[in-house]
C-alpha positions as CSV (number, residue, x, y, z in Angstrom):
1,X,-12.0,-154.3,-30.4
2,X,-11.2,-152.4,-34.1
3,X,-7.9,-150.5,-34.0
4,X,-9.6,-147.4,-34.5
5,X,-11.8,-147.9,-31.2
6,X,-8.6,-148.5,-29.2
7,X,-6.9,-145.2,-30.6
8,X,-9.9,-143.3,-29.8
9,X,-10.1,-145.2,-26.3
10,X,-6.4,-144.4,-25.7
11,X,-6.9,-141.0,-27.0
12,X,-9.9,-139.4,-25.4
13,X,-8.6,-138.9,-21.9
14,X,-5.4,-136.8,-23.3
15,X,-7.9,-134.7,-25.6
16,X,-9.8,-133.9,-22.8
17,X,-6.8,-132.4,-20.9
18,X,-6.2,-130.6,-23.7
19,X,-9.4,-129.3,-23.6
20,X,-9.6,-128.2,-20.1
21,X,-6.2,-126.7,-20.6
22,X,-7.3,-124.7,-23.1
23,X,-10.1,-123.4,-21.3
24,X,-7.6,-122.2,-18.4
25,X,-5.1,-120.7,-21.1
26,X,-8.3,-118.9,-22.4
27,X,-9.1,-117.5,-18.6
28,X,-5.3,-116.4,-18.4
29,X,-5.1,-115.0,-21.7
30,X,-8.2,-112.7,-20.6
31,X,-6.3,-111.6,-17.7
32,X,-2.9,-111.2,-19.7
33,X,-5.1,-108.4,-22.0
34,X,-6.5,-107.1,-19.0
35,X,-2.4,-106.1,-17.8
36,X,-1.3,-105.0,-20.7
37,X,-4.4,-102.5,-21.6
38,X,-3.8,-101.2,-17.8
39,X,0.3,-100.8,-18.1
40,X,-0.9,-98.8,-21.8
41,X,-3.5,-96.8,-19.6
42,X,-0.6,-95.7,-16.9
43,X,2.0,-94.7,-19.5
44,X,-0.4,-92.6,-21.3
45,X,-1.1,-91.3,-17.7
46,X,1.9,-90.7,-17.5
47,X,3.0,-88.9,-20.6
48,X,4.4,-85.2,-20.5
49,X,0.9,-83.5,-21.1
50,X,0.4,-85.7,-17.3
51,X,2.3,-86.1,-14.6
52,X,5.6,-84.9,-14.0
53,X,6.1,-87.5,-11.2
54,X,3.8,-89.7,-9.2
55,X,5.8,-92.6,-7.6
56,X,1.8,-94.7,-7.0
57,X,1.5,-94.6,-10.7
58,X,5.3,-95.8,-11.4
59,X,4.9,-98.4,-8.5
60,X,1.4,-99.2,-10.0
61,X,2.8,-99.7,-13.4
62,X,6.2,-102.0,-11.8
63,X,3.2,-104.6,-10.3
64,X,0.7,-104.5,-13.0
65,X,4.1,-105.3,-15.3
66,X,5.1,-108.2,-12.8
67,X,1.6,-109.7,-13.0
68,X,2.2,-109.7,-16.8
69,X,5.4,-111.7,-16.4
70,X,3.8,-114.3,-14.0
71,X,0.7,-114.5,-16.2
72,X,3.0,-115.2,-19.6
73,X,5.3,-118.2,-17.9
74,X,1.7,-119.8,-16.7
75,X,0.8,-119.5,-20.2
76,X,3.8,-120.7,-21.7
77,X,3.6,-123.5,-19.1
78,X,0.0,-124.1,-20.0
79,X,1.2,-124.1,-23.7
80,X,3.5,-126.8,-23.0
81,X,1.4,-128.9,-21.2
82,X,-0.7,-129.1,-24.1
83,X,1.9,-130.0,-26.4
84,X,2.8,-132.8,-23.9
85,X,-1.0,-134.0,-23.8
86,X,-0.6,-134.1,-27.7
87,X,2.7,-136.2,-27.7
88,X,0.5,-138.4,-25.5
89,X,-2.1,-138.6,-27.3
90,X,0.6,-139.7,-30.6
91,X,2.6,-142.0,-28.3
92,X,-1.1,-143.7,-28.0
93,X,-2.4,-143.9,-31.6
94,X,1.3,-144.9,-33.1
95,X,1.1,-147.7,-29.8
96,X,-2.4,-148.9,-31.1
97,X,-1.4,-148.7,-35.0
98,X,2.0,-150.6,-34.7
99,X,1.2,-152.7,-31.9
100,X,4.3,-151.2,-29.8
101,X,5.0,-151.1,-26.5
102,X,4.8,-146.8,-25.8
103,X,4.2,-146.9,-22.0
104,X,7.3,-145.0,-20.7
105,X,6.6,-142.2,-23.7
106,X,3.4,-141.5,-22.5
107,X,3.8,-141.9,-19.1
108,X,6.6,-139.2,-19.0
109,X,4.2,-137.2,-21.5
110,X,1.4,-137.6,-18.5
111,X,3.8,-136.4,-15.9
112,X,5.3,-133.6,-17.7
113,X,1.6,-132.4,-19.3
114,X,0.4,-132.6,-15.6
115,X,3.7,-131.3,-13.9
116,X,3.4,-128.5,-16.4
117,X,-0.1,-127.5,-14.9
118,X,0.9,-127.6,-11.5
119,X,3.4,-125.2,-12.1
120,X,1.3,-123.0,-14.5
121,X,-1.1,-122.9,-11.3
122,X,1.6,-121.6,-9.0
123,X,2.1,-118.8,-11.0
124,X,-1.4,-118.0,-11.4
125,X,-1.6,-117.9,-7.5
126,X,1.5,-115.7,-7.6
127,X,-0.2,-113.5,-9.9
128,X,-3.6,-113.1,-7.8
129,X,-1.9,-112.6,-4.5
130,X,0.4,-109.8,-6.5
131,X,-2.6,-108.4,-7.9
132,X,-4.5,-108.0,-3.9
133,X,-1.3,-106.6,-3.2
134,X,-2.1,-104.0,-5.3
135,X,-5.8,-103.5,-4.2
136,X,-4.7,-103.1,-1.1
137,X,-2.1,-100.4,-2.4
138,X,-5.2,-98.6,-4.2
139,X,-7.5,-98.7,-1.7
140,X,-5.0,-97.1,0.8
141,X,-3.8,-94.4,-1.8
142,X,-7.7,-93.5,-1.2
143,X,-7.7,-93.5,2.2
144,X,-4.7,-91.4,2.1
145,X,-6.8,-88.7,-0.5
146,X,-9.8,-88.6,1.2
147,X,-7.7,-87.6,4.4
148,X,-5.8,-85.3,2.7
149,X,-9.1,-83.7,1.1
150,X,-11.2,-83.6,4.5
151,X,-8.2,-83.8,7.5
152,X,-11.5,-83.4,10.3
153,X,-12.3,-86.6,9.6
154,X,-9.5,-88.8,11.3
């Protein structure tokens, strides 16, 4: 087998983490946007031409804010995990093109890269049960105005 076979043999499996990674980074990213255009939506709701006071707005903007910060330490934790994948994917071609032993490098760049998702995940599932929470806040706010509008129709 060439050397440059065995690097790309050695290296395609961390690449493709990267890859997939990415992809989830991409999908959190998306969401990320999506929290920050909302919390700019509520403040401008909120400005002194709007509402003097309106405590579902100000607890709407405290969770949509807290999603933010869960959504940004998955990232960052994605972001890391991908900079581990890479170190693995160096410890493997410097391995193959010095014929050196690199095993313990890249098997605690494996187990950080994959720790790093696994924690990056809890924190997405964090962020999607906060963000039913706050469904469940909105859809009740409605209950609350249609009663308020129409009070024959308990």
């Amino acid at each position: 087998m060439t050397l440059f076979h065995e690097i790309l043999v050695n290296a395609l499996t961390p690449i493709a983490l990267i890859s997939g990674v990415g992809m989830v980074m991409l999908c959190m990213v998306n969401r990320y946007n999506h929290c920050t255009d909302r919390i700019r939506q509520l403040i401008k709701f909120r400005t002194p031409e709007g509402l003097a006071e309106e405590p579902l707005i100000d607890t709407e903007i405290h969770l949509v804010f807290h999603r933010a910060s869960l959504l940004r330490r998955a990232l960052l934790a994605m972001a890391l995990s991908a900079a581990s994948a890479g170190c693995l994917v160096a410890a493997g071609a410097i391995g193959s093109m010095f014929n050196i032993d690199v095993l313990v490098p890249a098997a605690l760049s494996l187990i950080a890269s994959v720790s790093l998702i696994v924690l990056a995940t809890l924190f997405y599932a964090l962020e999607v049960r906060l963000s039913l929470h706050a469904l469940s806040l909105a859809i009740t706010d409605l209950k609350s105005q249609r009663e308020r509008k129409d009070p024959s129709s308990c």
